[in-house]
Wavefront OBJ file of the C-alpha trace (Angstrom):
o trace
v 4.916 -8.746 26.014
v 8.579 -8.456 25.717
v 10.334 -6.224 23.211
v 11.944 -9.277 21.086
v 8.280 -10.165 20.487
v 6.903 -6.717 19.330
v 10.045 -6.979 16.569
v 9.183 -10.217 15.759
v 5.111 -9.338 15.533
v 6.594 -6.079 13.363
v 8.397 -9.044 10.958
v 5.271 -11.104 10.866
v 3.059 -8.137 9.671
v 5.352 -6.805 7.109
v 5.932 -9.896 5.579
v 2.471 -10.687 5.422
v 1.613 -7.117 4.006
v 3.932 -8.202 0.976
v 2.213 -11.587 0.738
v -1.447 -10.096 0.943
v -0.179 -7.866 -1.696
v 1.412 -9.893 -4.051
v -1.601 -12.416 -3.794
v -4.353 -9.848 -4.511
v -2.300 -8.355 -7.356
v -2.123 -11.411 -8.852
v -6.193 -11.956 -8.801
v -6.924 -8.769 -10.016
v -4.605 -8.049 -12.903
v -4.102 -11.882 -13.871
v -0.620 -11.768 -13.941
v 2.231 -14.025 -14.813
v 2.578 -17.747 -13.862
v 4.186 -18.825 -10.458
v 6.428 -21.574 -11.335
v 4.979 -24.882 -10.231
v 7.985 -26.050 -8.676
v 8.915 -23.557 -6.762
v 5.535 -22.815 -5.537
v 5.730 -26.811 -4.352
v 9.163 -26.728 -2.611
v 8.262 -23.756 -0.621
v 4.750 -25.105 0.862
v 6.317 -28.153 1.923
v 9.294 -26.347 3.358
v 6.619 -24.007 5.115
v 4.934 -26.861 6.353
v 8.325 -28.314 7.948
v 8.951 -24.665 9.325
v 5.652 -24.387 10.563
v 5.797 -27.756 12.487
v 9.227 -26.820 13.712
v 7.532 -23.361 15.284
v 4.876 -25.487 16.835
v 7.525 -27.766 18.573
v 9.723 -24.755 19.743
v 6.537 -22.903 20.664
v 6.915 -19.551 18.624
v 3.520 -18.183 18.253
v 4.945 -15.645 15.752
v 6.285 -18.384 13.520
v 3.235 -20.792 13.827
v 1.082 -17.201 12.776
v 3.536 -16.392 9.769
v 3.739 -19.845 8.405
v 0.186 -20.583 8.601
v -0.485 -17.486 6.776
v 2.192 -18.056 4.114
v 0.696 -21.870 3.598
v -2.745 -20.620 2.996
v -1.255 -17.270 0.721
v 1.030 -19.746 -1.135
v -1.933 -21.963 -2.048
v -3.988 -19.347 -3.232
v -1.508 -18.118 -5.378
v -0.652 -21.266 -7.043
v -4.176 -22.109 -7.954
v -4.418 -18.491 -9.561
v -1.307 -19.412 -11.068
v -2.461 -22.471 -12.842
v -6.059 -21.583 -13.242
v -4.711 -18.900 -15.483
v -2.420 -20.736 -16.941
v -5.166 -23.289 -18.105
v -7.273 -20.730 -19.482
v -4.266 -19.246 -21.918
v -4.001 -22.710 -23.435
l 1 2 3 4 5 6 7 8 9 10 11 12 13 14 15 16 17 18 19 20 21 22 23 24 25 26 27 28 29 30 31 32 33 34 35 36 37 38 39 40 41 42 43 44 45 46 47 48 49 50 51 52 53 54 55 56 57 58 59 60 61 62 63 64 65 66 67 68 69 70 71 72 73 74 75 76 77 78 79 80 81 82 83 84 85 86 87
C-alpha cells in the first residue's frame, strides 16, 4: 500500500468517526431536525460521487461514500421520525 493511500484511508476514517458520531448523537438525545432538503441534495450528490469513485476506481471513495449514503439515511429518518412525533 502506497503512502497516498494510508492518507487517504486516515481521511476516510476521520470523516466517518464524525459521521458515526453525529448519527448516534442524534438517536440518543433526539436532537434537532436535519433539514429535509439538504439532507436530499447531499444523498443524491453522494450517490453521483460514489458512482464517479466506482468509474475512476478509488476504493477509498467508493468506502466513504457508501458509508455516508447509508449514515445520511439514517439520520434523515431520525430526523423526520422525530419530527412527526413533536406534531
Amino acid at each position: 500500500m502506497d503512502s497516498i493511500t494510508v492518507v487517504g484511508l486516515i481521511g476516510l476514517a476521520l470523516i466517518l468517526v464524525a459521521w458515526i458520531a453525529e448519527t448516534v448523537d442524534l438517536i440518543k438525545k433526539k436532537k434537532g431536525k436535519l433539514d429535509t432538503k439538504f439532507a436530499m441534495f447531499y444523498i443524491m450528490g453522494s450517490i453521483v460521487l460514489l458512482v464517479y469513485s466506482i468509474q475512476i476506481k478509488s476504493l477509498v471513495f467508493v468506502i466513504l461514500k457508501v458509508f455516508v449514503i447509508i449514515l445520511s439515511f439514517i439520520s434523515l429518518y431520525y430526523s423526520l421520525k422525530l419530527h412527526k412525533k413533536k406534531r
